[in-house]
C-alpha positions, 0 to 999 in steps of 0.5 A, spaced: 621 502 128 626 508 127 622 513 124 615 513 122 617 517 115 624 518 112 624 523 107 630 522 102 633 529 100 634 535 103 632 541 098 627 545 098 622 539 097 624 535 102 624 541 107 617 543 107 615 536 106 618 535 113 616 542 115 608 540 114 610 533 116 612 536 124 606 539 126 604 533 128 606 527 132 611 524 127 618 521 128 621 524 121 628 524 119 630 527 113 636 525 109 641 528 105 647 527 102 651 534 102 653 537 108 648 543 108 640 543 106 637 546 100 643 545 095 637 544 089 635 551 089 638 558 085 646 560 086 644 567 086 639 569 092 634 571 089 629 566 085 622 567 080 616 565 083 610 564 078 603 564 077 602 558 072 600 562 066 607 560 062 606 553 064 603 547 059 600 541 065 595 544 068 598 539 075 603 544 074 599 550 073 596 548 080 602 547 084 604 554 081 598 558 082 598 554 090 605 556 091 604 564 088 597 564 092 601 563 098 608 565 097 608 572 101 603 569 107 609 564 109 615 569 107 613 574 111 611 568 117 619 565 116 622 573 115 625 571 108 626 576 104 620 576 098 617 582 093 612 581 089 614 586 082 610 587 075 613 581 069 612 582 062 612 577 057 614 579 050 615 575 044 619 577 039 616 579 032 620 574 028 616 569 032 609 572 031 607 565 027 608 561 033 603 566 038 605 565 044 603 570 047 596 569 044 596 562 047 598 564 054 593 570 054 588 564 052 590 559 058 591 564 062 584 566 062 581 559 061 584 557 068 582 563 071 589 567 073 587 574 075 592 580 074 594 579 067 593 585 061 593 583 054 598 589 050 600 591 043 607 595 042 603 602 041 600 602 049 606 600 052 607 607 056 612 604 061 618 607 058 621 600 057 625 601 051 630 606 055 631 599 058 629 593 054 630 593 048 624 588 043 621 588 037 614 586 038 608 586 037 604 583 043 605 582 051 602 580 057 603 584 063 602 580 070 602 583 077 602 576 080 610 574 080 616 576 085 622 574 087 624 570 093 630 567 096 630 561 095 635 558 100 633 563 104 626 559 103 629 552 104 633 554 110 626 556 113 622 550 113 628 545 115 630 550 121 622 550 124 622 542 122 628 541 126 625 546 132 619 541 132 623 535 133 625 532 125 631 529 125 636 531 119 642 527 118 646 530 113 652 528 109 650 521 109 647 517 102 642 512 101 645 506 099 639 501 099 632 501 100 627 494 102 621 493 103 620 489 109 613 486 113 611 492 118 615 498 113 622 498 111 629 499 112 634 504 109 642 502 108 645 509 108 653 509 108 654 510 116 647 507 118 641 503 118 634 504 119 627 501 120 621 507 118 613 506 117 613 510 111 619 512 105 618 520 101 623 520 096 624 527 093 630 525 089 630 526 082 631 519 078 633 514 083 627 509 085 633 505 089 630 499 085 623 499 089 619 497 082 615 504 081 615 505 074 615 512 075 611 516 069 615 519 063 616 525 064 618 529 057 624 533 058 624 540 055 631 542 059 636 547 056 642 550 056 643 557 061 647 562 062 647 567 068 650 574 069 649 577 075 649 585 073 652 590 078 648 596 080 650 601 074 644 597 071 637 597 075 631 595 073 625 595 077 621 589 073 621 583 071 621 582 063 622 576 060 623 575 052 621 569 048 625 568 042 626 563 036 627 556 038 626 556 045 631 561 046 628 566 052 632 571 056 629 572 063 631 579 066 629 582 073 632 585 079 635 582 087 635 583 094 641 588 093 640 593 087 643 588 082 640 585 076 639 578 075 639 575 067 638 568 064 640 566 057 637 560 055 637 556 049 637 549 047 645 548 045 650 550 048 653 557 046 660 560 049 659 566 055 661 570 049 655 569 044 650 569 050 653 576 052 652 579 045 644 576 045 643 578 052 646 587 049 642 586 044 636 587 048 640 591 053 643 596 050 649 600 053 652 594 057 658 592 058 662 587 060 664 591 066 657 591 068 658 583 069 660 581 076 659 574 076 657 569 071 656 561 071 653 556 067 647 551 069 641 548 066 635 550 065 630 544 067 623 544 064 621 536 067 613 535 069 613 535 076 609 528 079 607 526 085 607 519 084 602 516 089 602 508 087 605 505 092 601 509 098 598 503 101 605 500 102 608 506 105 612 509 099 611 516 095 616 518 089 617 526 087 619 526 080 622 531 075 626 537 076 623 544 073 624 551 073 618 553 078 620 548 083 620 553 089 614 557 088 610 549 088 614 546 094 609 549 098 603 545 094 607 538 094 608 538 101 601 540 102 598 534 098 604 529 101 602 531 109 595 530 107 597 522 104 601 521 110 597 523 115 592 519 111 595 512 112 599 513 119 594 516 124 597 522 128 594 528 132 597 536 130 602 538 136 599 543 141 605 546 142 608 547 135 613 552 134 611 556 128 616 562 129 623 561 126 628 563 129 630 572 129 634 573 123 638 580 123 641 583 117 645 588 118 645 592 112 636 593 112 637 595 119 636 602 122 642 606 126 637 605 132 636 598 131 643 596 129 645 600 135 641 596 139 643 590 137 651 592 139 649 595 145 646 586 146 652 583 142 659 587 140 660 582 135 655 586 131 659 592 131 664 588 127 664 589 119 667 583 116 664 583 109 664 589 106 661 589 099 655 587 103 655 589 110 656 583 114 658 583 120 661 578 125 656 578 128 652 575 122 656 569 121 657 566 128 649 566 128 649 563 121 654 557 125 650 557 130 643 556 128 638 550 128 642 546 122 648 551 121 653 552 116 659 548 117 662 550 110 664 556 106 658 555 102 652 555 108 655 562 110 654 565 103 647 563 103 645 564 109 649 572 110 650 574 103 657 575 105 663 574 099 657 575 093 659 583 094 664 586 088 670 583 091 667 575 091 671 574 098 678 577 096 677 582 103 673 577 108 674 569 106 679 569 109 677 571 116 670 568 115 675 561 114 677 563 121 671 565 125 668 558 121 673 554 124 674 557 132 666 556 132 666 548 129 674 547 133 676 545 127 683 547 124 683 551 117 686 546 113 678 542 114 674 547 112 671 546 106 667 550 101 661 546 099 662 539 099 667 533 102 673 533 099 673 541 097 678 544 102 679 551 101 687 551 104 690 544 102 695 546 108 699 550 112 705 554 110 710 552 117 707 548 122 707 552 129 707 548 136 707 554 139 705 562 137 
């Protein structure tokens, strides 16, 4: 056998799947289409995480609650950045009928969720309309969720998985899975393998292995996002629930910025869904708006479907919201089910740590001048927006699963996602990318194969 587990993708699933899975004598090999690890996650850098009381399927409450539970704990041993804030959940008068808010209230207590406080309008004394503008009756006020960043988060879990012996083959696509006698064998498009036990973390695709995956009732709706500079702060989370499953989710970053989703069920142009969200934020214009894209808002049950177990095969279905706050509990139960069927001890010698991570912009004089005086390169500013040095961007390149596109460095340094998105420092960021991988500037890419940054050069030089 190749491997003892192959895990199909490489988003944050996968990752702390092959996480948990490396504290153990296993041969685990994770693979991944793109060229970068946990591409499923938020574009933005910081994500929500919840506690279970917004959410229907009691399984899903759990995995939530798990995750939220645990979340500060391996944030802090990962040294991702994560903040636990206030939320506050409205609902809109027009839609009182539907009470929503009473049956949040209600599930929420029957589940045993602690930290949360029924209001009416006229307790409210948090100032809130300074800010957020509502009609409403009722609120629930939670002390439970947070924001996370969420690739951070991914990159974490694969970057101690790789230190502890996983293999991650990135860049390469699963073609065929077969079942043979003693495991099975895995066609990609540039290998073959035989492992003892298959993880499939990819939504939708079963490569013909005869689950029949559950129905899962799909609620996905339309999103658009606006990232708001730092004119508007906020330091909670709020979060508006409106006629026909239209909700506007807004809370602060990393960075001082505001975060705001407009979700509704049809899709409305950046205008309309401006105007919605200055309704409820009055005195924003649009030159607040930094940046703003277009995505979906994914509200599929989460399954762990464990049919198959016996013959070495567990399928990971559905995409949700909440997927980064329940990573922790899918990995936790698929560890216990692989570990069940193939035998195997805990390693002794384990590498918990990740790898030291230093942010130019959260440190002290003191510390950045100690860590110029170990390395120059740190004392070089190559993103000025977010303060991100040289320094920065080659160990970005250099870590454990490194970046090798444009995309991996913005995740991993926050570089380009200032005011100026790259205008001042893409350019020598293209070239510190492609001294650090010998590559020309021409196959630098910005996320995926095929999307070169700089088709060719003007004039071609033998000599400088």
């Amino acid at each position: 056998m190749d491997y003892d587990v192959l895990i199909l993708g490489g988003g944050i699933v996968g990752c702390s799947i092959a996480y948990e899975l490396s504290k153990y004598s296993l041969n685990v090999s994770i693979i991944e289409k793109e060229l970068d690890i946990g591409n499923d996650v938020s574009e933005l850098n910081a994500s929500l995480t919840f506690d279970g009381m917004e959410i229907n399927n009691d399984l899903n409450y759990y995995m939530e609650y798990y995750g939220n539970k645990n979340m500060k704990d391996i944030t802090k041993s990962f040294n991702v950045p994560f903040k636990k804030l206030k939320s506050i959940i409205f609902e809109e008068d027009f839609i009182g009928n539907n009470n929503l808010i009473e049956k949040m209230y209600t599930r929420s207590i029957r589940r045993g969720i602690k930290g949360i406080q029924k209001i009416s309008n006229h307790n409210l004394k948090f100032g809130l309309q300074a800010k957020v503008n509502v009609e409403f009756n009722k609120a629930i006020i939670s002390k439970n969720w947070g924001v996370v960043s969420p690739y951070d988060l991914a990159i974490a879990y694969g970057e101690i998985a790789f230190d502890n012996g996983v293999n991650f083959r990135l860049g390469e696509k699963v073609i065929e899975i077969k079942k043979v006698s003693k495991g099975f064998k895995v066609t990609t498009t540039k290998n073959k393998f035989t492992c003892k036990f298959v993880i499939n973390t990819i939504p939708d695709d079963d490569y013909k292995l005869g689950n029949k995956v559950k129905e899962n009732i799909s609620k996905n709706n339309n999103m658009k996002c606006f990232l708001i500079n730092k004119k508007f702060k906020i330091k909670d989370i709020f979060v508006v629930l409106g006629e026909n499953d239209e909700d506007i989710f807004i809370y602060p970053n990393f960075n001082g910025d505001t975060i705001a989703y407009v979700i509704t069920k049809d899709e409305i142009s950046y205008e309309d869904a401006f105007e919605k969200l200055k309704d409820k934020l009055p005195g924003i214009n649009c030159d607040y708006i930094n940046n703003s894209y277009s995505t979906q808002f994914f509200n599929d049950r989460i399954m762990i479907d464990d049919s198959k177990v016996s013959k070495g095969y567990i399928k990971i279905d559905g995409k949700n919201y909440g997927i980064v706050t329940m990573s922790q509990f899918i990995a936790n139960t698929i560890r216990k089910m692989v570990i069940e069927n193939i035998p195997s001890k805990p390693k002794k010698d384990f590498y918990e740590k990740r790898r030291e991570v230093y942010r130019f912009r959260d440190m002290t004089n003191e510390e950045r001048n100690r860590l110029i005086s170990l390395n120059p390169k740190y004392g070089k500013m190559v993103c000025l927006c977010n303060k991100v040095t040289e320094g920065e961007i080659i160990d970005s390149i250099r870590r454990p699963l490194g970046a090798r596109t444009i995309d991996g460095i913005r995740k991993r340094t926050g570089a380009m996602n200032g005011d100026c998105y790259g205008s001042y420092c893409m350019s020598k960021i293209i070239s510190i990318l492609a001294n650090e991988t010998n590559k020309d500037i021409t196959e630098i890419l910005e996320k995926s194969a095929g999307s070169n940054i700089i088709m060719s050069r003007i004039k071609q030089f033998k000599e400088i």
